[in-house]
mmCIF file of the C-alpha atoms, coordinates in Angstrom:
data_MODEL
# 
_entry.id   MODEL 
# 
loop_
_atom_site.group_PDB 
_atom_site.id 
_atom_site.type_symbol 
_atom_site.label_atom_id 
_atom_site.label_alt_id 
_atom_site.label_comp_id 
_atom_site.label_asym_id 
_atom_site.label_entity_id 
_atom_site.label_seq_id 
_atom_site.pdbx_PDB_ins_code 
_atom_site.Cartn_x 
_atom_site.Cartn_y 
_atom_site.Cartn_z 
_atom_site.occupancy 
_atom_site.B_iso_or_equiv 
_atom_site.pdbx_formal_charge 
_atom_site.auth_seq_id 
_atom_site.auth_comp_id 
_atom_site.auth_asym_id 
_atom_site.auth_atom_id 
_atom_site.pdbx_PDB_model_num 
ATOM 1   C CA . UNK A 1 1   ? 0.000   0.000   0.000    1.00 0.00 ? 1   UNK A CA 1 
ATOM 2   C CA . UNK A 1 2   ? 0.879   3.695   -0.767   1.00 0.00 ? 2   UNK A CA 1 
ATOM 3   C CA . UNK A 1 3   ? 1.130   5.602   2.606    1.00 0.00 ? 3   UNK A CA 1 
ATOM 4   C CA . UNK A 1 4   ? -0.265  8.967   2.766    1.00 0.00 ? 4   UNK A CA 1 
ATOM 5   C CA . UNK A 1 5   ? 3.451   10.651  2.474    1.00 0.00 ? 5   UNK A CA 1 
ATOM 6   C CA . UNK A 1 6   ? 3.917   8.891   -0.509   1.00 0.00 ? 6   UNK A CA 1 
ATOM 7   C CA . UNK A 1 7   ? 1.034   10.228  -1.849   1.00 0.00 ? 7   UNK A CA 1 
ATOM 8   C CA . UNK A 1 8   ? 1.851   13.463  -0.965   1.00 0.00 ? 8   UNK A CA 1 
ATOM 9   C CA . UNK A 1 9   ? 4.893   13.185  -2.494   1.00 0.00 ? 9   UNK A CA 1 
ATOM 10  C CA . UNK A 1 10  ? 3.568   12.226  -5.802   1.00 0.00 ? 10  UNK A CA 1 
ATOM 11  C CA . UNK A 1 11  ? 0.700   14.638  -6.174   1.00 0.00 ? 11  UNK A CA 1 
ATOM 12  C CA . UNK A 1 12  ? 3.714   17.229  -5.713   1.00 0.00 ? 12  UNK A CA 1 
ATOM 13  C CA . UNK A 1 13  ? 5.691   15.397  -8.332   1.00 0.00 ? 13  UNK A CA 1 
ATOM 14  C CA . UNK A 1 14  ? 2.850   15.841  -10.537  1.00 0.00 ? 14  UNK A CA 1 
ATOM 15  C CA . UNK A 1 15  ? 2.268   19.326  -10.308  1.00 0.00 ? 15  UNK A CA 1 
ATOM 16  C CA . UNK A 1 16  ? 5.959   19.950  -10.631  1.00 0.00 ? 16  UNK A CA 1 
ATOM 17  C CA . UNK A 1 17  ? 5.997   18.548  -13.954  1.00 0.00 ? 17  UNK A CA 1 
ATOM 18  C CA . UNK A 1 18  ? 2.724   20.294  -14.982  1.00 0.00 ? 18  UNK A CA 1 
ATOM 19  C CA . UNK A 1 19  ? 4.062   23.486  -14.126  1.00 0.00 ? 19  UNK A CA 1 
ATOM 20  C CA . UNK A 1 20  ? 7.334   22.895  -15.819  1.00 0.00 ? 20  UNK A CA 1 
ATOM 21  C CA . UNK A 1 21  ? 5.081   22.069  -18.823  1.00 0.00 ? 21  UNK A CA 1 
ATOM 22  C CA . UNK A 1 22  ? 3.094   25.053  -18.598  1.00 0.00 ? 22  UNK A CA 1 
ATOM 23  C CA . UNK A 1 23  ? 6.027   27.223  -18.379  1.00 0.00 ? 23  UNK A CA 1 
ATOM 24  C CA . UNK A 1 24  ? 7.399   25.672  -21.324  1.00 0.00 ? 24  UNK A CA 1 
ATOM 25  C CA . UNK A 1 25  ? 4.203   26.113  -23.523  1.00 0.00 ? 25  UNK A CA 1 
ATOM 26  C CA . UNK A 1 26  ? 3.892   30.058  -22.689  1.00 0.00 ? 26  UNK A CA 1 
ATOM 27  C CA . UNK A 1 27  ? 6.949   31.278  -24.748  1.00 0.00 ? 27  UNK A CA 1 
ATOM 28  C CA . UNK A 1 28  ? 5.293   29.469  -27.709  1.00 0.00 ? 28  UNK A CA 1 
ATOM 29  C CA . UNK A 1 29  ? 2.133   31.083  -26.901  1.00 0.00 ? 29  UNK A CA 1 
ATOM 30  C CA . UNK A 1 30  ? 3.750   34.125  -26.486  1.00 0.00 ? 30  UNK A CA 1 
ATOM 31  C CA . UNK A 1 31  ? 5.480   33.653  -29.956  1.00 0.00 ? 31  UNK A CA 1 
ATOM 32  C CA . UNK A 1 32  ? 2.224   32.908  -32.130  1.00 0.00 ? 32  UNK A CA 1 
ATOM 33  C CA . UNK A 1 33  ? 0.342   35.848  -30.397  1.00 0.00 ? 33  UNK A CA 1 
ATOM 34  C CA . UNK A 1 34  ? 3.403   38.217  -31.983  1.00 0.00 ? 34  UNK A CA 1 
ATOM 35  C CA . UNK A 1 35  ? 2.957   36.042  -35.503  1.00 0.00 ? 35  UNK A CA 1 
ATOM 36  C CA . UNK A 1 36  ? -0.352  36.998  -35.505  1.00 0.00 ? 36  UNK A CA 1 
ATOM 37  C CA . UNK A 1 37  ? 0.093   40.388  -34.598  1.00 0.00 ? 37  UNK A CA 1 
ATOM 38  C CA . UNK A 1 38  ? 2.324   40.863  -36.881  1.00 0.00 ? 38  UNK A CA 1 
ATOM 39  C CA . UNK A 1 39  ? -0.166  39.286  -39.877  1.00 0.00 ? 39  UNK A CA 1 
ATOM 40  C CA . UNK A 1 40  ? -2.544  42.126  -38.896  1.00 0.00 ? 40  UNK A CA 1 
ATOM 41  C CA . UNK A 1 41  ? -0.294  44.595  -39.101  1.00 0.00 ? 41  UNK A CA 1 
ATOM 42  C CA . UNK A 1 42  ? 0.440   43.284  -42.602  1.00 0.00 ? 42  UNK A CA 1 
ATOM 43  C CA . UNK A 1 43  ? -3.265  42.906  -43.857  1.00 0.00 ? 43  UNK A CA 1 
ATOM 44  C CA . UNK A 1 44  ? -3.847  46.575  -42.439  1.00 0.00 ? 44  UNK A CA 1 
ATOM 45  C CA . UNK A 1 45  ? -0.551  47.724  -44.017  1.00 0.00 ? 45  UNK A CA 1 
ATOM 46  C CA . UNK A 1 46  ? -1.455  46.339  -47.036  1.00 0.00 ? 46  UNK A CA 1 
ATOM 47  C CA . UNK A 1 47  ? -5.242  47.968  -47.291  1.00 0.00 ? 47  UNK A CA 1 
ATOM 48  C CA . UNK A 1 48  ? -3.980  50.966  -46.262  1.00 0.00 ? 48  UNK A CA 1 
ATOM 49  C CA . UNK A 1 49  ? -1.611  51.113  -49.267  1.00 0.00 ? 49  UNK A CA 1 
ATOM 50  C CA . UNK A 1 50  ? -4.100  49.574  -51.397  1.00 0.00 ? 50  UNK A CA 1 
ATOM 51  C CA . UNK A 1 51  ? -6.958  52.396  -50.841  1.00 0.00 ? 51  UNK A CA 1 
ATOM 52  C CA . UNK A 1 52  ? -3.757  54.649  -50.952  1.00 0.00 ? 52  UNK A CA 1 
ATOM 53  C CA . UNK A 1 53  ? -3.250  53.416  -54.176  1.00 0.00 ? 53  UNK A CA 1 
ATOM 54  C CA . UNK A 1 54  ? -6.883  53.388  -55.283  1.00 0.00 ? 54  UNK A CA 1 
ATOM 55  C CA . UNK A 1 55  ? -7.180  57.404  -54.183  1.00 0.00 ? 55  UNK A CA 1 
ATOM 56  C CA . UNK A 1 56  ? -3.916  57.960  -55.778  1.00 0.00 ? 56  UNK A CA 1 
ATOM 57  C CA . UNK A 1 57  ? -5.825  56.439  -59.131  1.00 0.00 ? 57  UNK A CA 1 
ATOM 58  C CA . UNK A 1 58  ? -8.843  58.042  -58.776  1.00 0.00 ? 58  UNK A CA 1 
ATOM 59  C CA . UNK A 1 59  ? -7.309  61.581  -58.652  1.00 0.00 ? 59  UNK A CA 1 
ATOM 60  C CA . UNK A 1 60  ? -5.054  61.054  -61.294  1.00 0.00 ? 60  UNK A CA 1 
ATOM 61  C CA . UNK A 1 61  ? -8.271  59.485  -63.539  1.00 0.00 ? 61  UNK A CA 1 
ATOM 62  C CA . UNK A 1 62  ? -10.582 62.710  -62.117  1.00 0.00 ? 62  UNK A CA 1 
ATOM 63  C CA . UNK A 1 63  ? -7.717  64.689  -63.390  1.00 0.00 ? 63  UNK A CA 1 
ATOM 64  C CA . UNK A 1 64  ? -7.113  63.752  -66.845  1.00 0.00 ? 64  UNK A CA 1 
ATOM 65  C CA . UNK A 1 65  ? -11.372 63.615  -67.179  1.00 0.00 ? 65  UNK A CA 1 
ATOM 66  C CA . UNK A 1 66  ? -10.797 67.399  -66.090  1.00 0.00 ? 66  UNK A CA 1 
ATOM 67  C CA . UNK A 1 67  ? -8.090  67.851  -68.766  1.00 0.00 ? 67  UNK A CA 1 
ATOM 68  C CA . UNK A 1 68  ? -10.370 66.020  -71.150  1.00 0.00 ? 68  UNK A CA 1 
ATOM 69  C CA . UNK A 1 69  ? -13.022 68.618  -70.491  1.00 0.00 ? 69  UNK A CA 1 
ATOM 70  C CA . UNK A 1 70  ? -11.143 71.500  -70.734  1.00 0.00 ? 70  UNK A CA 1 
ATOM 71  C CA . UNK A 1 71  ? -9.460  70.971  -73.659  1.00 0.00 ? 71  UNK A CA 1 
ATOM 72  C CA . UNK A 1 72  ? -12.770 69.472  -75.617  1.00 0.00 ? 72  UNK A CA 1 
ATOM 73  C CA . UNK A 1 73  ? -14.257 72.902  -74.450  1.00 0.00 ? 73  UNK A CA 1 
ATOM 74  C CA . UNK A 1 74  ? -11.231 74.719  -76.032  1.00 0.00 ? 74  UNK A CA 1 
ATOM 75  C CA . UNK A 1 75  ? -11.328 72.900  -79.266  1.00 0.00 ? 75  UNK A CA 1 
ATOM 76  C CA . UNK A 1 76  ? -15.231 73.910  -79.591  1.00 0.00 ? 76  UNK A CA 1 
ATOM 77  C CA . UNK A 1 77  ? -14.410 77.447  -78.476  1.00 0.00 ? 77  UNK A CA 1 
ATOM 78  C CA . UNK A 1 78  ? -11.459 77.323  -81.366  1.00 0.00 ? 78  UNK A CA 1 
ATOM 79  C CA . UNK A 1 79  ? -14.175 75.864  -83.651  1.00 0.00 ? 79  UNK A CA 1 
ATOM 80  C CA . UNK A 1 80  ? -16.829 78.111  -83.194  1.00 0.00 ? 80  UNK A CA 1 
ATOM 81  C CA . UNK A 1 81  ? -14.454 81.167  -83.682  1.00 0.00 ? 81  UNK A CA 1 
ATOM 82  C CA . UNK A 1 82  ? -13.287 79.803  -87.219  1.00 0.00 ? 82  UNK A CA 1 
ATOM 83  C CA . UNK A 1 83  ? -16.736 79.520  -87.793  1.00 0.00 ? 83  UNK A CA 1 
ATOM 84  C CA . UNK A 1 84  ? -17.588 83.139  -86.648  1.00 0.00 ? 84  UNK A CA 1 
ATOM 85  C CA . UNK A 1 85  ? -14.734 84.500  -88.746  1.00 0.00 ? 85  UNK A CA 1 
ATOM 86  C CA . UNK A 1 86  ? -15.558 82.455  -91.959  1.00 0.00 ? 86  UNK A CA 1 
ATOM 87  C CA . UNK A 1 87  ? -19.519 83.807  -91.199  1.00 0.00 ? 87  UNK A CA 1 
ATOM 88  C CA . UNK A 1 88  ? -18.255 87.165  -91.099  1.00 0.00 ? 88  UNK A CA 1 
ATOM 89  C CA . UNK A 1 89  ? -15.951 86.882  -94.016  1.00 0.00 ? 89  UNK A CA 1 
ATOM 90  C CA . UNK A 1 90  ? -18.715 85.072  -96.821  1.00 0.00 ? 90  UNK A CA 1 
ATOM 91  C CA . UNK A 1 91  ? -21.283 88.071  -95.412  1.00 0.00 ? 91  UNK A CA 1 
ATOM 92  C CA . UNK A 1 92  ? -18.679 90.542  -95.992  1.00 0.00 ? 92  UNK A CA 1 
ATOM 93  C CA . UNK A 1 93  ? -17.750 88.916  -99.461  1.00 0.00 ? 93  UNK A CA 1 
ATOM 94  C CA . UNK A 1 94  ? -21.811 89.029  -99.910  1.00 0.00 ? 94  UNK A CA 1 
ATOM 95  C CA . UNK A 1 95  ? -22.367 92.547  -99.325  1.00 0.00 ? 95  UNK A CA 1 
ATOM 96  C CA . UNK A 1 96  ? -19.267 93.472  -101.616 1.00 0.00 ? 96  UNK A CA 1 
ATOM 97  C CA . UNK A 1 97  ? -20.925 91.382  -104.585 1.00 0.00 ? 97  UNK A CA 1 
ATOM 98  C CA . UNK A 1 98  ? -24.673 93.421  -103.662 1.00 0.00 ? 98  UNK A CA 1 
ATOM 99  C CA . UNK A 1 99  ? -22.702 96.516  -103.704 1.00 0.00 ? 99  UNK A CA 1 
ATOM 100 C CA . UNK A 1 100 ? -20.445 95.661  -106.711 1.00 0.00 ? 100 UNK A CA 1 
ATOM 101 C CA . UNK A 1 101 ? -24.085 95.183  -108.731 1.00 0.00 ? 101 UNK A CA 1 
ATOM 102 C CA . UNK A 1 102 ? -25.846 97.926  -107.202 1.00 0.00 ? 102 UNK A CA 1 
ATOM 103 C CA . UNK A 1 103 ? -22.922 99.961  -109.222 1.00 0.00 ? 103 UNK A CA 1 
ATOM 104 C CA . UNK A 1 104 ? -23.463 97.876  -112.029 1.00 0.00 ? 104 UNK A CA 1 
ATOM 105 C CA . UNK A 1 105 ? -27.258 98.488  -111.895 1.00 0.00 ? 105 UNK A CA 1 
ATOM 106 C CA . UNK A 1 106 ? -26.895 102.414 -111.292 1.00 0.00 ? 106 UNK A CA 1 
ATOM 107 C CA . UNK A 1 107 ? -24.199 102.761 -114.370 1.00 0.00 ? 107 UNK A CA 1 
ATOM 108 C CA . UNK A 1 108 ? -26.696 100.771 -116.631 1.00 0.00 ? 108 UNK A CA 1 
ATOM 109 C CA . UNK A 1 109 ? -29.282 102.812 -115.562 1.00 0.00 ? 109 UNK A CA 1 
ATOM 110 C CA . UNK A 1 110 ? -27.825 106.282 -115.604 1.00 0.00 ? 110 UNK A CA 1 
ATOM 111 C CA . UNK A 1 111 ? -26.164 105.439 -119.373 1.00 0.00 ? 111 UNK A CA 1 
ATOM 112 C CA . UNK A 1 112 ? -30.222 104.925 -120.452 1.00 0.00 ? 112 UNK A CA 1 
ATOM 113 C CA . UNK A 1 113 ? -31.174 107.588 -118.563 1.00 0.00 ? 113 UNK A CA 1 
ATOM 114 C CA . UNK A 1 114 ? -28.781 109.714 -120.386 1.00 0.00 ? 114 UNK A CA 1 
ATOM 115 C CA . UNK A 1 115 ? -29.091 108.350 -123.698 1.00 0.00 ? 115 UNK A CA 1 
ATOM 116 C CA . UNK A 1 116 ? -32.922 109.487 -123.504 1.00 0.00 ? 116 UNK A CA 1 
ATOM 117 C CA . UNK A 1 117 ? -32.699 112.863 -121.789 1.00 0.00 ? 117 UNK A CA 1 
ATOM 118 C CA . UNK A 1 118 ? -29.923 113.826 -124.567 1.00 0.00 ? 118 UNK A CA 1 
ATOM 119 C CA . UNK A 1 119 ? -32.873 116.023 -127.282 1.00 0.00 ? 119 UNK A CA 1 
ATOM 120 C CA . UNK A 1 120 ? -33.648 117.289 -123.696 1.00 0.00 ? 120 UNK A CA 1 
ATOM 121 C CA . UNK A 1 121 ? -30.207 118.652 -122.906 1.00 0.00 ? 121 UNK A CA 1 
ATOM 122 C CA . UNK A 1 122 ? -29.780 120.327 -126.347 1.00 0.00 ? 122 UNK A CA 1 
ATOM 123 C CA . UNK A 1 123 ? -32.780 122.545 -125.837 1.00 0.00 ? 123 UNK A CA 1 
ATOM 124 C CA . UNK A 1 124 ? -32.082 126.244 -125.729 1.00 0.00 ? 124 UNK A CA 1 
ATOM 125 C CA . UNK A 1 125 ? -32.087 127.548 -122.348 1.00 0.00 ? 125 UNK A CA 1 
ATOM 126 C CA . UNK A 1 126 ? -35.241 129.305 -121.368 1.00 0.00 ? 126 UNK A CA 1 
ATOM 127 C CA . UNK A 1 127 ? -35.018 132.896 -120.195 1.00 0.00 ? 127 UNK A CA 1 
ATOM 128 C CA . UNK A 1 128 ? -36.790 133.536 -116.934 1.00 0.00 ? 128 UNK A CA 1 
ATOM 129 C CA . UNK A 1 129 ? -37.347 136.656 -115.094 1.00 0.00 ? 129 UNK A CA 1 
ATOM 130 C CA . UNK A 1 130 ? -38.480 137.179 -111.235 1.00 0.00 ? 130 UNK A CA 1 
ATOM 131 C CA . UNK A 1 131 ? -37.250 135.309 -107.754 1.00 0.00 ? 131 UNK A CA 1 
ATOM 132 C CA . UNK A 1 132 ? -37.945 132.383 -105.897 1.00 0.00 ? 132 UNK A CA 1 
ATOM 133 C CA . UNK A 1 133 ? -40.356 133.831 -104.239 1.00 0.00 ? 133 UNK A CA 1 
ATOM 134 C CA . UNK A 1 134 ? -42.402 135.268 -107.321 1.00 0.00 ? 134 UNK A CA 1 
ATOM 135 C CA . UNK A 1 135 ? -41.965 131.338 -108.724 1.00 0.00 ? 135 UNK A CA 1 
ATOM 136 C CA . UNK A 1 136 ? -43.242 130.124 -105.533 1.00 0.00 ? 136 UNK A CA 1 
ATOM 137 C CA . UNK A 1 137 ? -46.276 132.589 -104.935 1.00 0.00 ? 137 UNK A CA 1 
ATOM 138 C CA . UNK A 1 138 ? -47.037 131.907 -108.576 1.00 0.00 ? 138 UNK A CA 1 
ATOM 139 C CA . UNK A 1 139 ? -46.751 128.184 -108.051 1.00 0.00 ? 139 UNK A CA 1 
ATOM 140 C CA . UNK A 1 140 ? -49.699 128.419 -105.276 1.00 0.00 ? 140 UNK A CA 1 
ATOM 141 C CA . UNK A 1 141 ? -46.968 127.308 -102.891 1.00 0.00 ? 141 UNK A CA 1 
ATOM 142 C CA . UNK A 1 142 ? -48.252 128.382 -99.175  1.00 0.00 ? 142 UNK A CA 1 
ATOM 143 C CA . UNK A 1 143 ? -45.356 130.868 -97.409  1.00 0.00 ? 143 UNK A CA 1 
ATOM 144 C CA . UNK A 1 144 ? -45.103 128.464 -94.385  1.00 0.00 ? 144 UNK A CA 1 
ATOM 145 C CA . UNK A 1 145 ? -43.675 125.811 -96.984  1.00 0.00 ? 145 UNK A CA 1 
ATOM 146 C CA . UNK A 1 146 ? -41.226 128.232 -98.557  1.00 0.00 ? 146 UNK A CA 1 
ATOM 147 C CA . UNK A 1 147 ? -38.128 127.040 -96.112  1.00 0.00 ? 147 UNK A CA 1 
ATOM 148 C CA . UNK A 1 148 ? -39.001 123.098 -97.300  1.00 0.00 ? 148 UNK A CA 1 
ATOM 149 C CA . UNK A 1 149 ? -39.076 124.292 -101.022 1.00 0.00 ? 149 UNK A CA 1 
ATOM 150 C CA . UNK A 1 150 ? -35.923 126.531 -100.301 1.00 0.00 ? 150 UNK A CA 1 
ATOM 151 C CA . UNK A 1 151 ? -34.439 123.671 -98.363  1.00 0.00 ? 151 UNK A CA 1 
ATOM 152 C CA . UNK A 1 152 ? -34.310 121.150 -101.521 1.00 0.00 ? 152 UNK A CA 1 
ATOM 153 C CA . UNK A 1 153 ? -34.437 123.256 -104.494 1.00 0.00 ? 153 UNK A CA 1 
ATOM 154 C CA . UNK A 1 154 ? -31.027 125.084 -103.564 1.00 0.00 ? 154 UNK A CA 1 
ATOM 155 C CA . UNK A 1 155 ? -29.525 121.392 -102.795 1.00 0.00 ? 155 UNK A CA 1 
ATOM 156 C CA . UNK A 1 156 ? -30.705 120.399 -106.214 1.00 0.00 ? 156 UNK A CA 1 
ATOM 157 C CA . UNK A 1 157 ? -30.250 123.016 -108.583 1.00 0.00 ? 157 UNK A CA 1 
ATOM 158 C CA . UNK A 1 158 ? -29.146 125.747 -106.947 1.00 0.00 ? 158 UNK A CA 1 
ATOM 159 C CA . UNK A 1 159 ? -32.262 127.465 -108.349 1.00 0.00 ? 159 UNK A CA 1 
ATOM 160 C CA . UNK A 1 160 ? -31.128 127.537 -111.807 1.00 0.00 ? 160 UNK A CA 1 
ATOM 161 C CA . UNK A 1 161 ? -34.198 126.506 -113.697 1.00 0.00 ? 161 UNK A CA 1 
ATOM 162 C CA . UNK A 1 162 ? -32.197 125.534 -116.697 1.00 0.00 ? 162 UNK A CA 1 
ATOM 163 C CA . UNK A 1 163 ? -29.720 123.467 -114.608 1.00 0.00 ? 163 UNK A CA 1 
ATOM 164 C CA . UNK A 1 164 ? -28.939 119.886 -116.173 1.00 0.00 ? 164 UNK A CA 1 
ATOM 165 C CA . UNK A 1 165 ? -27.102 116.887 -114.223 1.00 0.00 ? 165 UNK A CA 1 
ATOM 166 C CA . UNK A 1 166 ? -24.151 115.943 -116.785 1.00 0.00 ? 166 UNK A CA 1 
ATOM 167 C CA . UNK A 1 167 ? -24.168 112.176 -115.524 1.00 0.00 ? 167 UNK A CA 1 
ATOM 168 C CA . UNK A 1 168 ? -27.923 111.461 -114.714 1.00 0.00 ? 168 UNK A CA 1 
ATOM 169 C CA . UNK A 1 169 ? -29.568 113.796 -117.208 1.00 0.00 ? 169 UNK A CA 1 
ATOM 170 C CA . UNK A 1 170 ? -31.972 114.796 -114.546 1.00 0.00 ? 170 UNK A CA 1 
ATOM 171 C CA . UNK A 1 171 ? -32.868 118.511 -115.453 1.00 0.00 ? 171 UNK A CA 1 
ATOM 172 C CA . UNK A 1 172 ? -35.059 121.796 -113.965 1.00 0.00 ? 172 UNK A CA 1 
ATOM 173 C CA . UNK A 1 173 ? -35.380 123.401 -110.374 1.00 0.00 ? 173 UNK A CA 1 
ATOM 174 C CA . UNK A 1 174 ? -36.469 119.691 -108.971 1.00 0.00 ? 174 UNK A CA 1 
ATOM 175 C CA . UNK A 1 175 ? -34.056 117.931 -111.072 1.00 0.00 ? 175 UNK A CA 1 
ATOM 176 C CA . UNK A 1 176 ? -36.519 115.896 -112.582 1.00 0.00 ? 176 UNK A CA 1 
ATOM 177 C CA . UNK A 1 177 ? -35.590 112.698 -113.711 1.00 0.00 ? 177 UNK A CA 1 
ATOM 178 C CA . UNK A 1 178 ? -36.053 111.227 -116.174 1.00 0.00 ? 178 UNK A CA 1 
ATOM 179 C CA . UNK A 1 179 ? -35.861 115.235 -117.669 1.00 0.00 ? 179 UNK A CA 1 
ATOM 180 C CA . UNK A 1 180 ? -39.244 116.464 -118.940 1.00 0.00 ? 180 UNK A CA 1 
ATOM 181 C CA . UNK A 1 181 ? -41.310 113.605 -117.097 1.00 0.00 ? 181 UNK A CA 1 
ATOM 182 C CA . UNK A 1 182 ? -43.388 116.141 -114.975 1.00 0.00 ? 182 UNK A CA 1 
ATOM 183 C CA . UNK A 1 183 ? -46.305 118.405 -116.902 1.00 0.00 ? 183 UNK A CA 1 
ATOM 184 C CA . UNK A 1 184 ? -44.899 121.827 -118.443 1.00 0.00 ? 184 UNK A CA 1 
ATOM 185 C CA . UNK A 1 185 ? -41.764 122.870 -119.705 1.00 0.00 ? 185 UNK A CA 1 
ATOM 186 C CA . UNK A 1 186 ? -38.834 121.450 -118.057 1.00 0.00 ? 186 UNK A CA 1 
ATOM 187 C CA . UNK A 1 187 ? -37.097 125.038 -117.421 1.00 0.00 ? 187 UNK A CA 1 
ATOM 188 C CA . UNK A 1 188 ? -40.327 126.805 -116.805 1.00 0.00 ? 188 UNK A CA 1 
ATOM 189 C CA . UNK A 1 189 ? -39.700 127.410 -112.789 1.00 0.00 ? 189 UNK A CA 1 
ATOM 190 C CA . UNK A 1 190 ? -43.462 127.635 -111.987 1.00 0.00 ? 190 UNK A CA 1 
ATOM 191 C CA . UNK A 1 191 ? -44.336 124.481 -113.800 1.00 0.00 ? 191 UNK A CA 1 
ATOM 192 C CA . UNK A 1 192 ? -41.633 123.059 -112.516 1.00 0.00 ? 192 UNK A CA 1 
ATOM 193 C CA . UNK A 1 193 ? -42.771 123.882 -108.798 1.00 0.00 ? 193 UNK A CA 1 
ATOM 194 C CA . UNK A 1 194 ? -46.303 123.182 -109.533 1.00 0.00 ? 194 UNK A CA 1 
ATOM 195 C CA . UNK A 1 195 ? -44.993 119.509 -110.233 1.00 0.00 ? 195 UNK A CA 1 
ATOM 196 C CA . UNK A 1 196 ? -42.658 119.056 -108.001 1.00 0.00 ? 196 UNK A CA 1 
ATOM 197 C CA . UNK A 1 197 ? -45.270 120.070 -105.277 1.00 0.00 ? 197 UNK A CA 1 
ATOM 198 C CA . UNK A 1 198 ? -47.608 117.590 -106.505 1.00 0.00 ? 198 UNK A CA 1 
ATOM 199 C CA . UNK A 1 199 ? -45.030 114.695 -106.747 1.00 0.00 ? 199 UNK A CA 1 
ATOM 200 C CA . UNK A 1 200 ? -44.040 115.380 -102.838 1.00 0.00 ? 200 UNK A CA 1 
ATOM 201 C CA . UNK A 1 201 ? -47.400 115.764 -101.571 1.00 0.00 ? 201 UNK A CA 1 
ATOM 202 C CA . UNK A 1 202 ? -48.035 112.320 -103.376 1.00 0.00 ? 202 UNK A CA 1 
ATOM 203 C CA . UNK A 1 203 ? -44.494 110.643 -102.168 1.00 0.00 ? 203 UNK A CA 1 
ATOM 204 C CA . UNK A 1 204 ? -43.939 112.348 -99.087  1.00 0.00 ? 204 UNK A CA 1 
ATOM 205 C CA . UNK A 1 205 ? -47.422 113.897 -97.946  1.00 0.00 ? 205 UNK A CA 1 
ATOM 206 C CA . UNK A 1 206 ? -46.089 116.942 -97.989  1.00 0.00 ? 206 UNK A CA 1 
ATOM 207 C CA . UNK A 1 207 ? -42.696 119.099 -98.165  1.00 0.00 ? 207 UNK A CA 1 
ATOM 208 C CA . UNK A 1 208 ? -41.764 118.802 -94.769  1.00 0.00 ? 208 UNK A CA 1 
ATOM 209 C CA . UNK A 1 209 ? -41.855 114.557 -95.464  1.00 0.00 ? 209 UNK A CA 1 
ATOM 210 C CA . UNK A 1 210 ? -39.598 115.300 -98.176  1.00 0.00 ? 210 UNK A CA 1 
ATOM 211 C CA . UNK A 1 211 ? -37.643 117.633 -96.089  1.00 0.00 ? 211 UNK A CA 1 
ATOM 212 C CA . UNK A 1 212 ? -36.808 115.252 -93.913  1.00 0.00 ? 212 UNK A CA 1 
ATOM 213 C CA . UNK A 1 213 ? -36.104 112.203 -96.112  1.00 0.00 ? 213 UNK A CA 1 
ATOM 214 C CA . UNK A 1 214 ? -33.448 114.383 -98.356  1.00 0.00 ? 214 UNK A CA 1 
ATOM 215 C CA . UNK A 1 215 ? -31.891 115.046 -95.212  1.00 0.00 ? 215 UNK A CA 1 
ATOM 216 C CA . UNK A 1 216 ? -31.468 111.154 -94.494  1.00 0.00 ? 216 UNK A CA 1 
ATOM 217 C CA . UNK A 1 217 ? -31.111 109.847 -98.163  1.00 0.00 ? 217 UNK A CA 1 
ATOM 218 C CA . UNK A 1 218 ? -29.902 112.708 -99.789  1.00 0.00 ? 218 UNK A CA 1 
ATOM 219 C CA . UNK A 1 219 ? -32.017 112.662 -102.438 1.00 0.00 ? 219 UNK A CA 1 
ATOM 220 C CA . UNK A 1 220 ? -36.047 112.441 -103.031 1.00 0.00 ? 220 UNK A CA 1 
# 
């Protein structure tokens, strides 16, 4: 039989060895818990360069879109200038052609007008007596009208009733035109106000309308 102080003395054997094992496992324990540590530490190291990496991406992609933009936006600015400056240059090449054959039409119609107003221009000058005043009093021209009639007859003719435009052809105190187109004799200056006062009261309403649209066009 086992006596009790042999029992003793193995239950202290036995926790002798169990403590010797214990202290044996813990610098493994120890060891793994640093291993596994140290794998964190990795995985986090490694995200953290990862979304690093990912920002790093983005920014450079969101930068290039930004370049993209920009210089698309350029290229349509560039585009749309040519275009303004080719716009500008066909209507300026247009209104060069409409003014080259506006001349064209004017010449062509000044030689007729010329060519027919020639018998005209050969006619003996008329001799007239009085002033523009008799003329217009005897033209039943109203007083208050004599600064509108004064106003375009001296522009026109200088109130020479036998005056004759050398390149148009048009002719009389009105420089009528085509010469001898109103009623009466051309260089007759009261005919030739009685008709020119009926031609502006029928263009112009009156002599202040025609007035006022010499003034703008030069002519009436």
């Amino acid at each position: 039989m086992v006596s009790q102080k042999q029992k003793k003395s193995l239950s202290k054997s036995k926790l002798a060895i169990m403590s010797s094992t214990l202290n044996k496992g813990e610098p493994i324990r120890r060891k793994h818990k640093a291993i596994v540590l140290l794998l964190c530490a990795t995985v986090i190291t490694i995200a953290i360069i990862s979304t690093v990496r990912m920002v790093t991406v983005q920014q450079a992609n969101q930068k290039k879109l930004e370049q993209i933009i920009q210089d698309t936006k350029s290229n349509h600015q560039i585009q749309l200038k040519k275009q303004n400056e080719e716009s500008q240059n066909q209507q300026q090449k247009l209104q060069q052609q409409i003014e080259e054959l506006k001349k064209q039409v004017e010449a062509k119609k000044q030689s007729k007008i010329a060519q027919a107003v020639k018998p005209v221009q050969t006619a003996q000058a008329a001799s007239v007596s009085g002033t523009k005043a008799d003329w217009m009093r005897a033209a039943g021209i109203p007083e208050a009208e004599w600064g509108y009639v004064d106003s375009i007859v001296t522009r026109e003719s200088g109130w020479n009733p036998n005056a004759v435009n050398k390149s148009s052809g048009a002719c009389g105190l009105g420089q009528q035109l085509p010469c001898g187109k109103w009623a009466g004799a051309w260089n007759d200056p009261v005919a030739a106000l009685k008709a020119m006062s009926g031609y502006v009261k029928a263009r112009y309403g009156g002599w202040a309308g025609a007035v006022a649209f010499w003034n703008a066009n030069r002519w009436y």
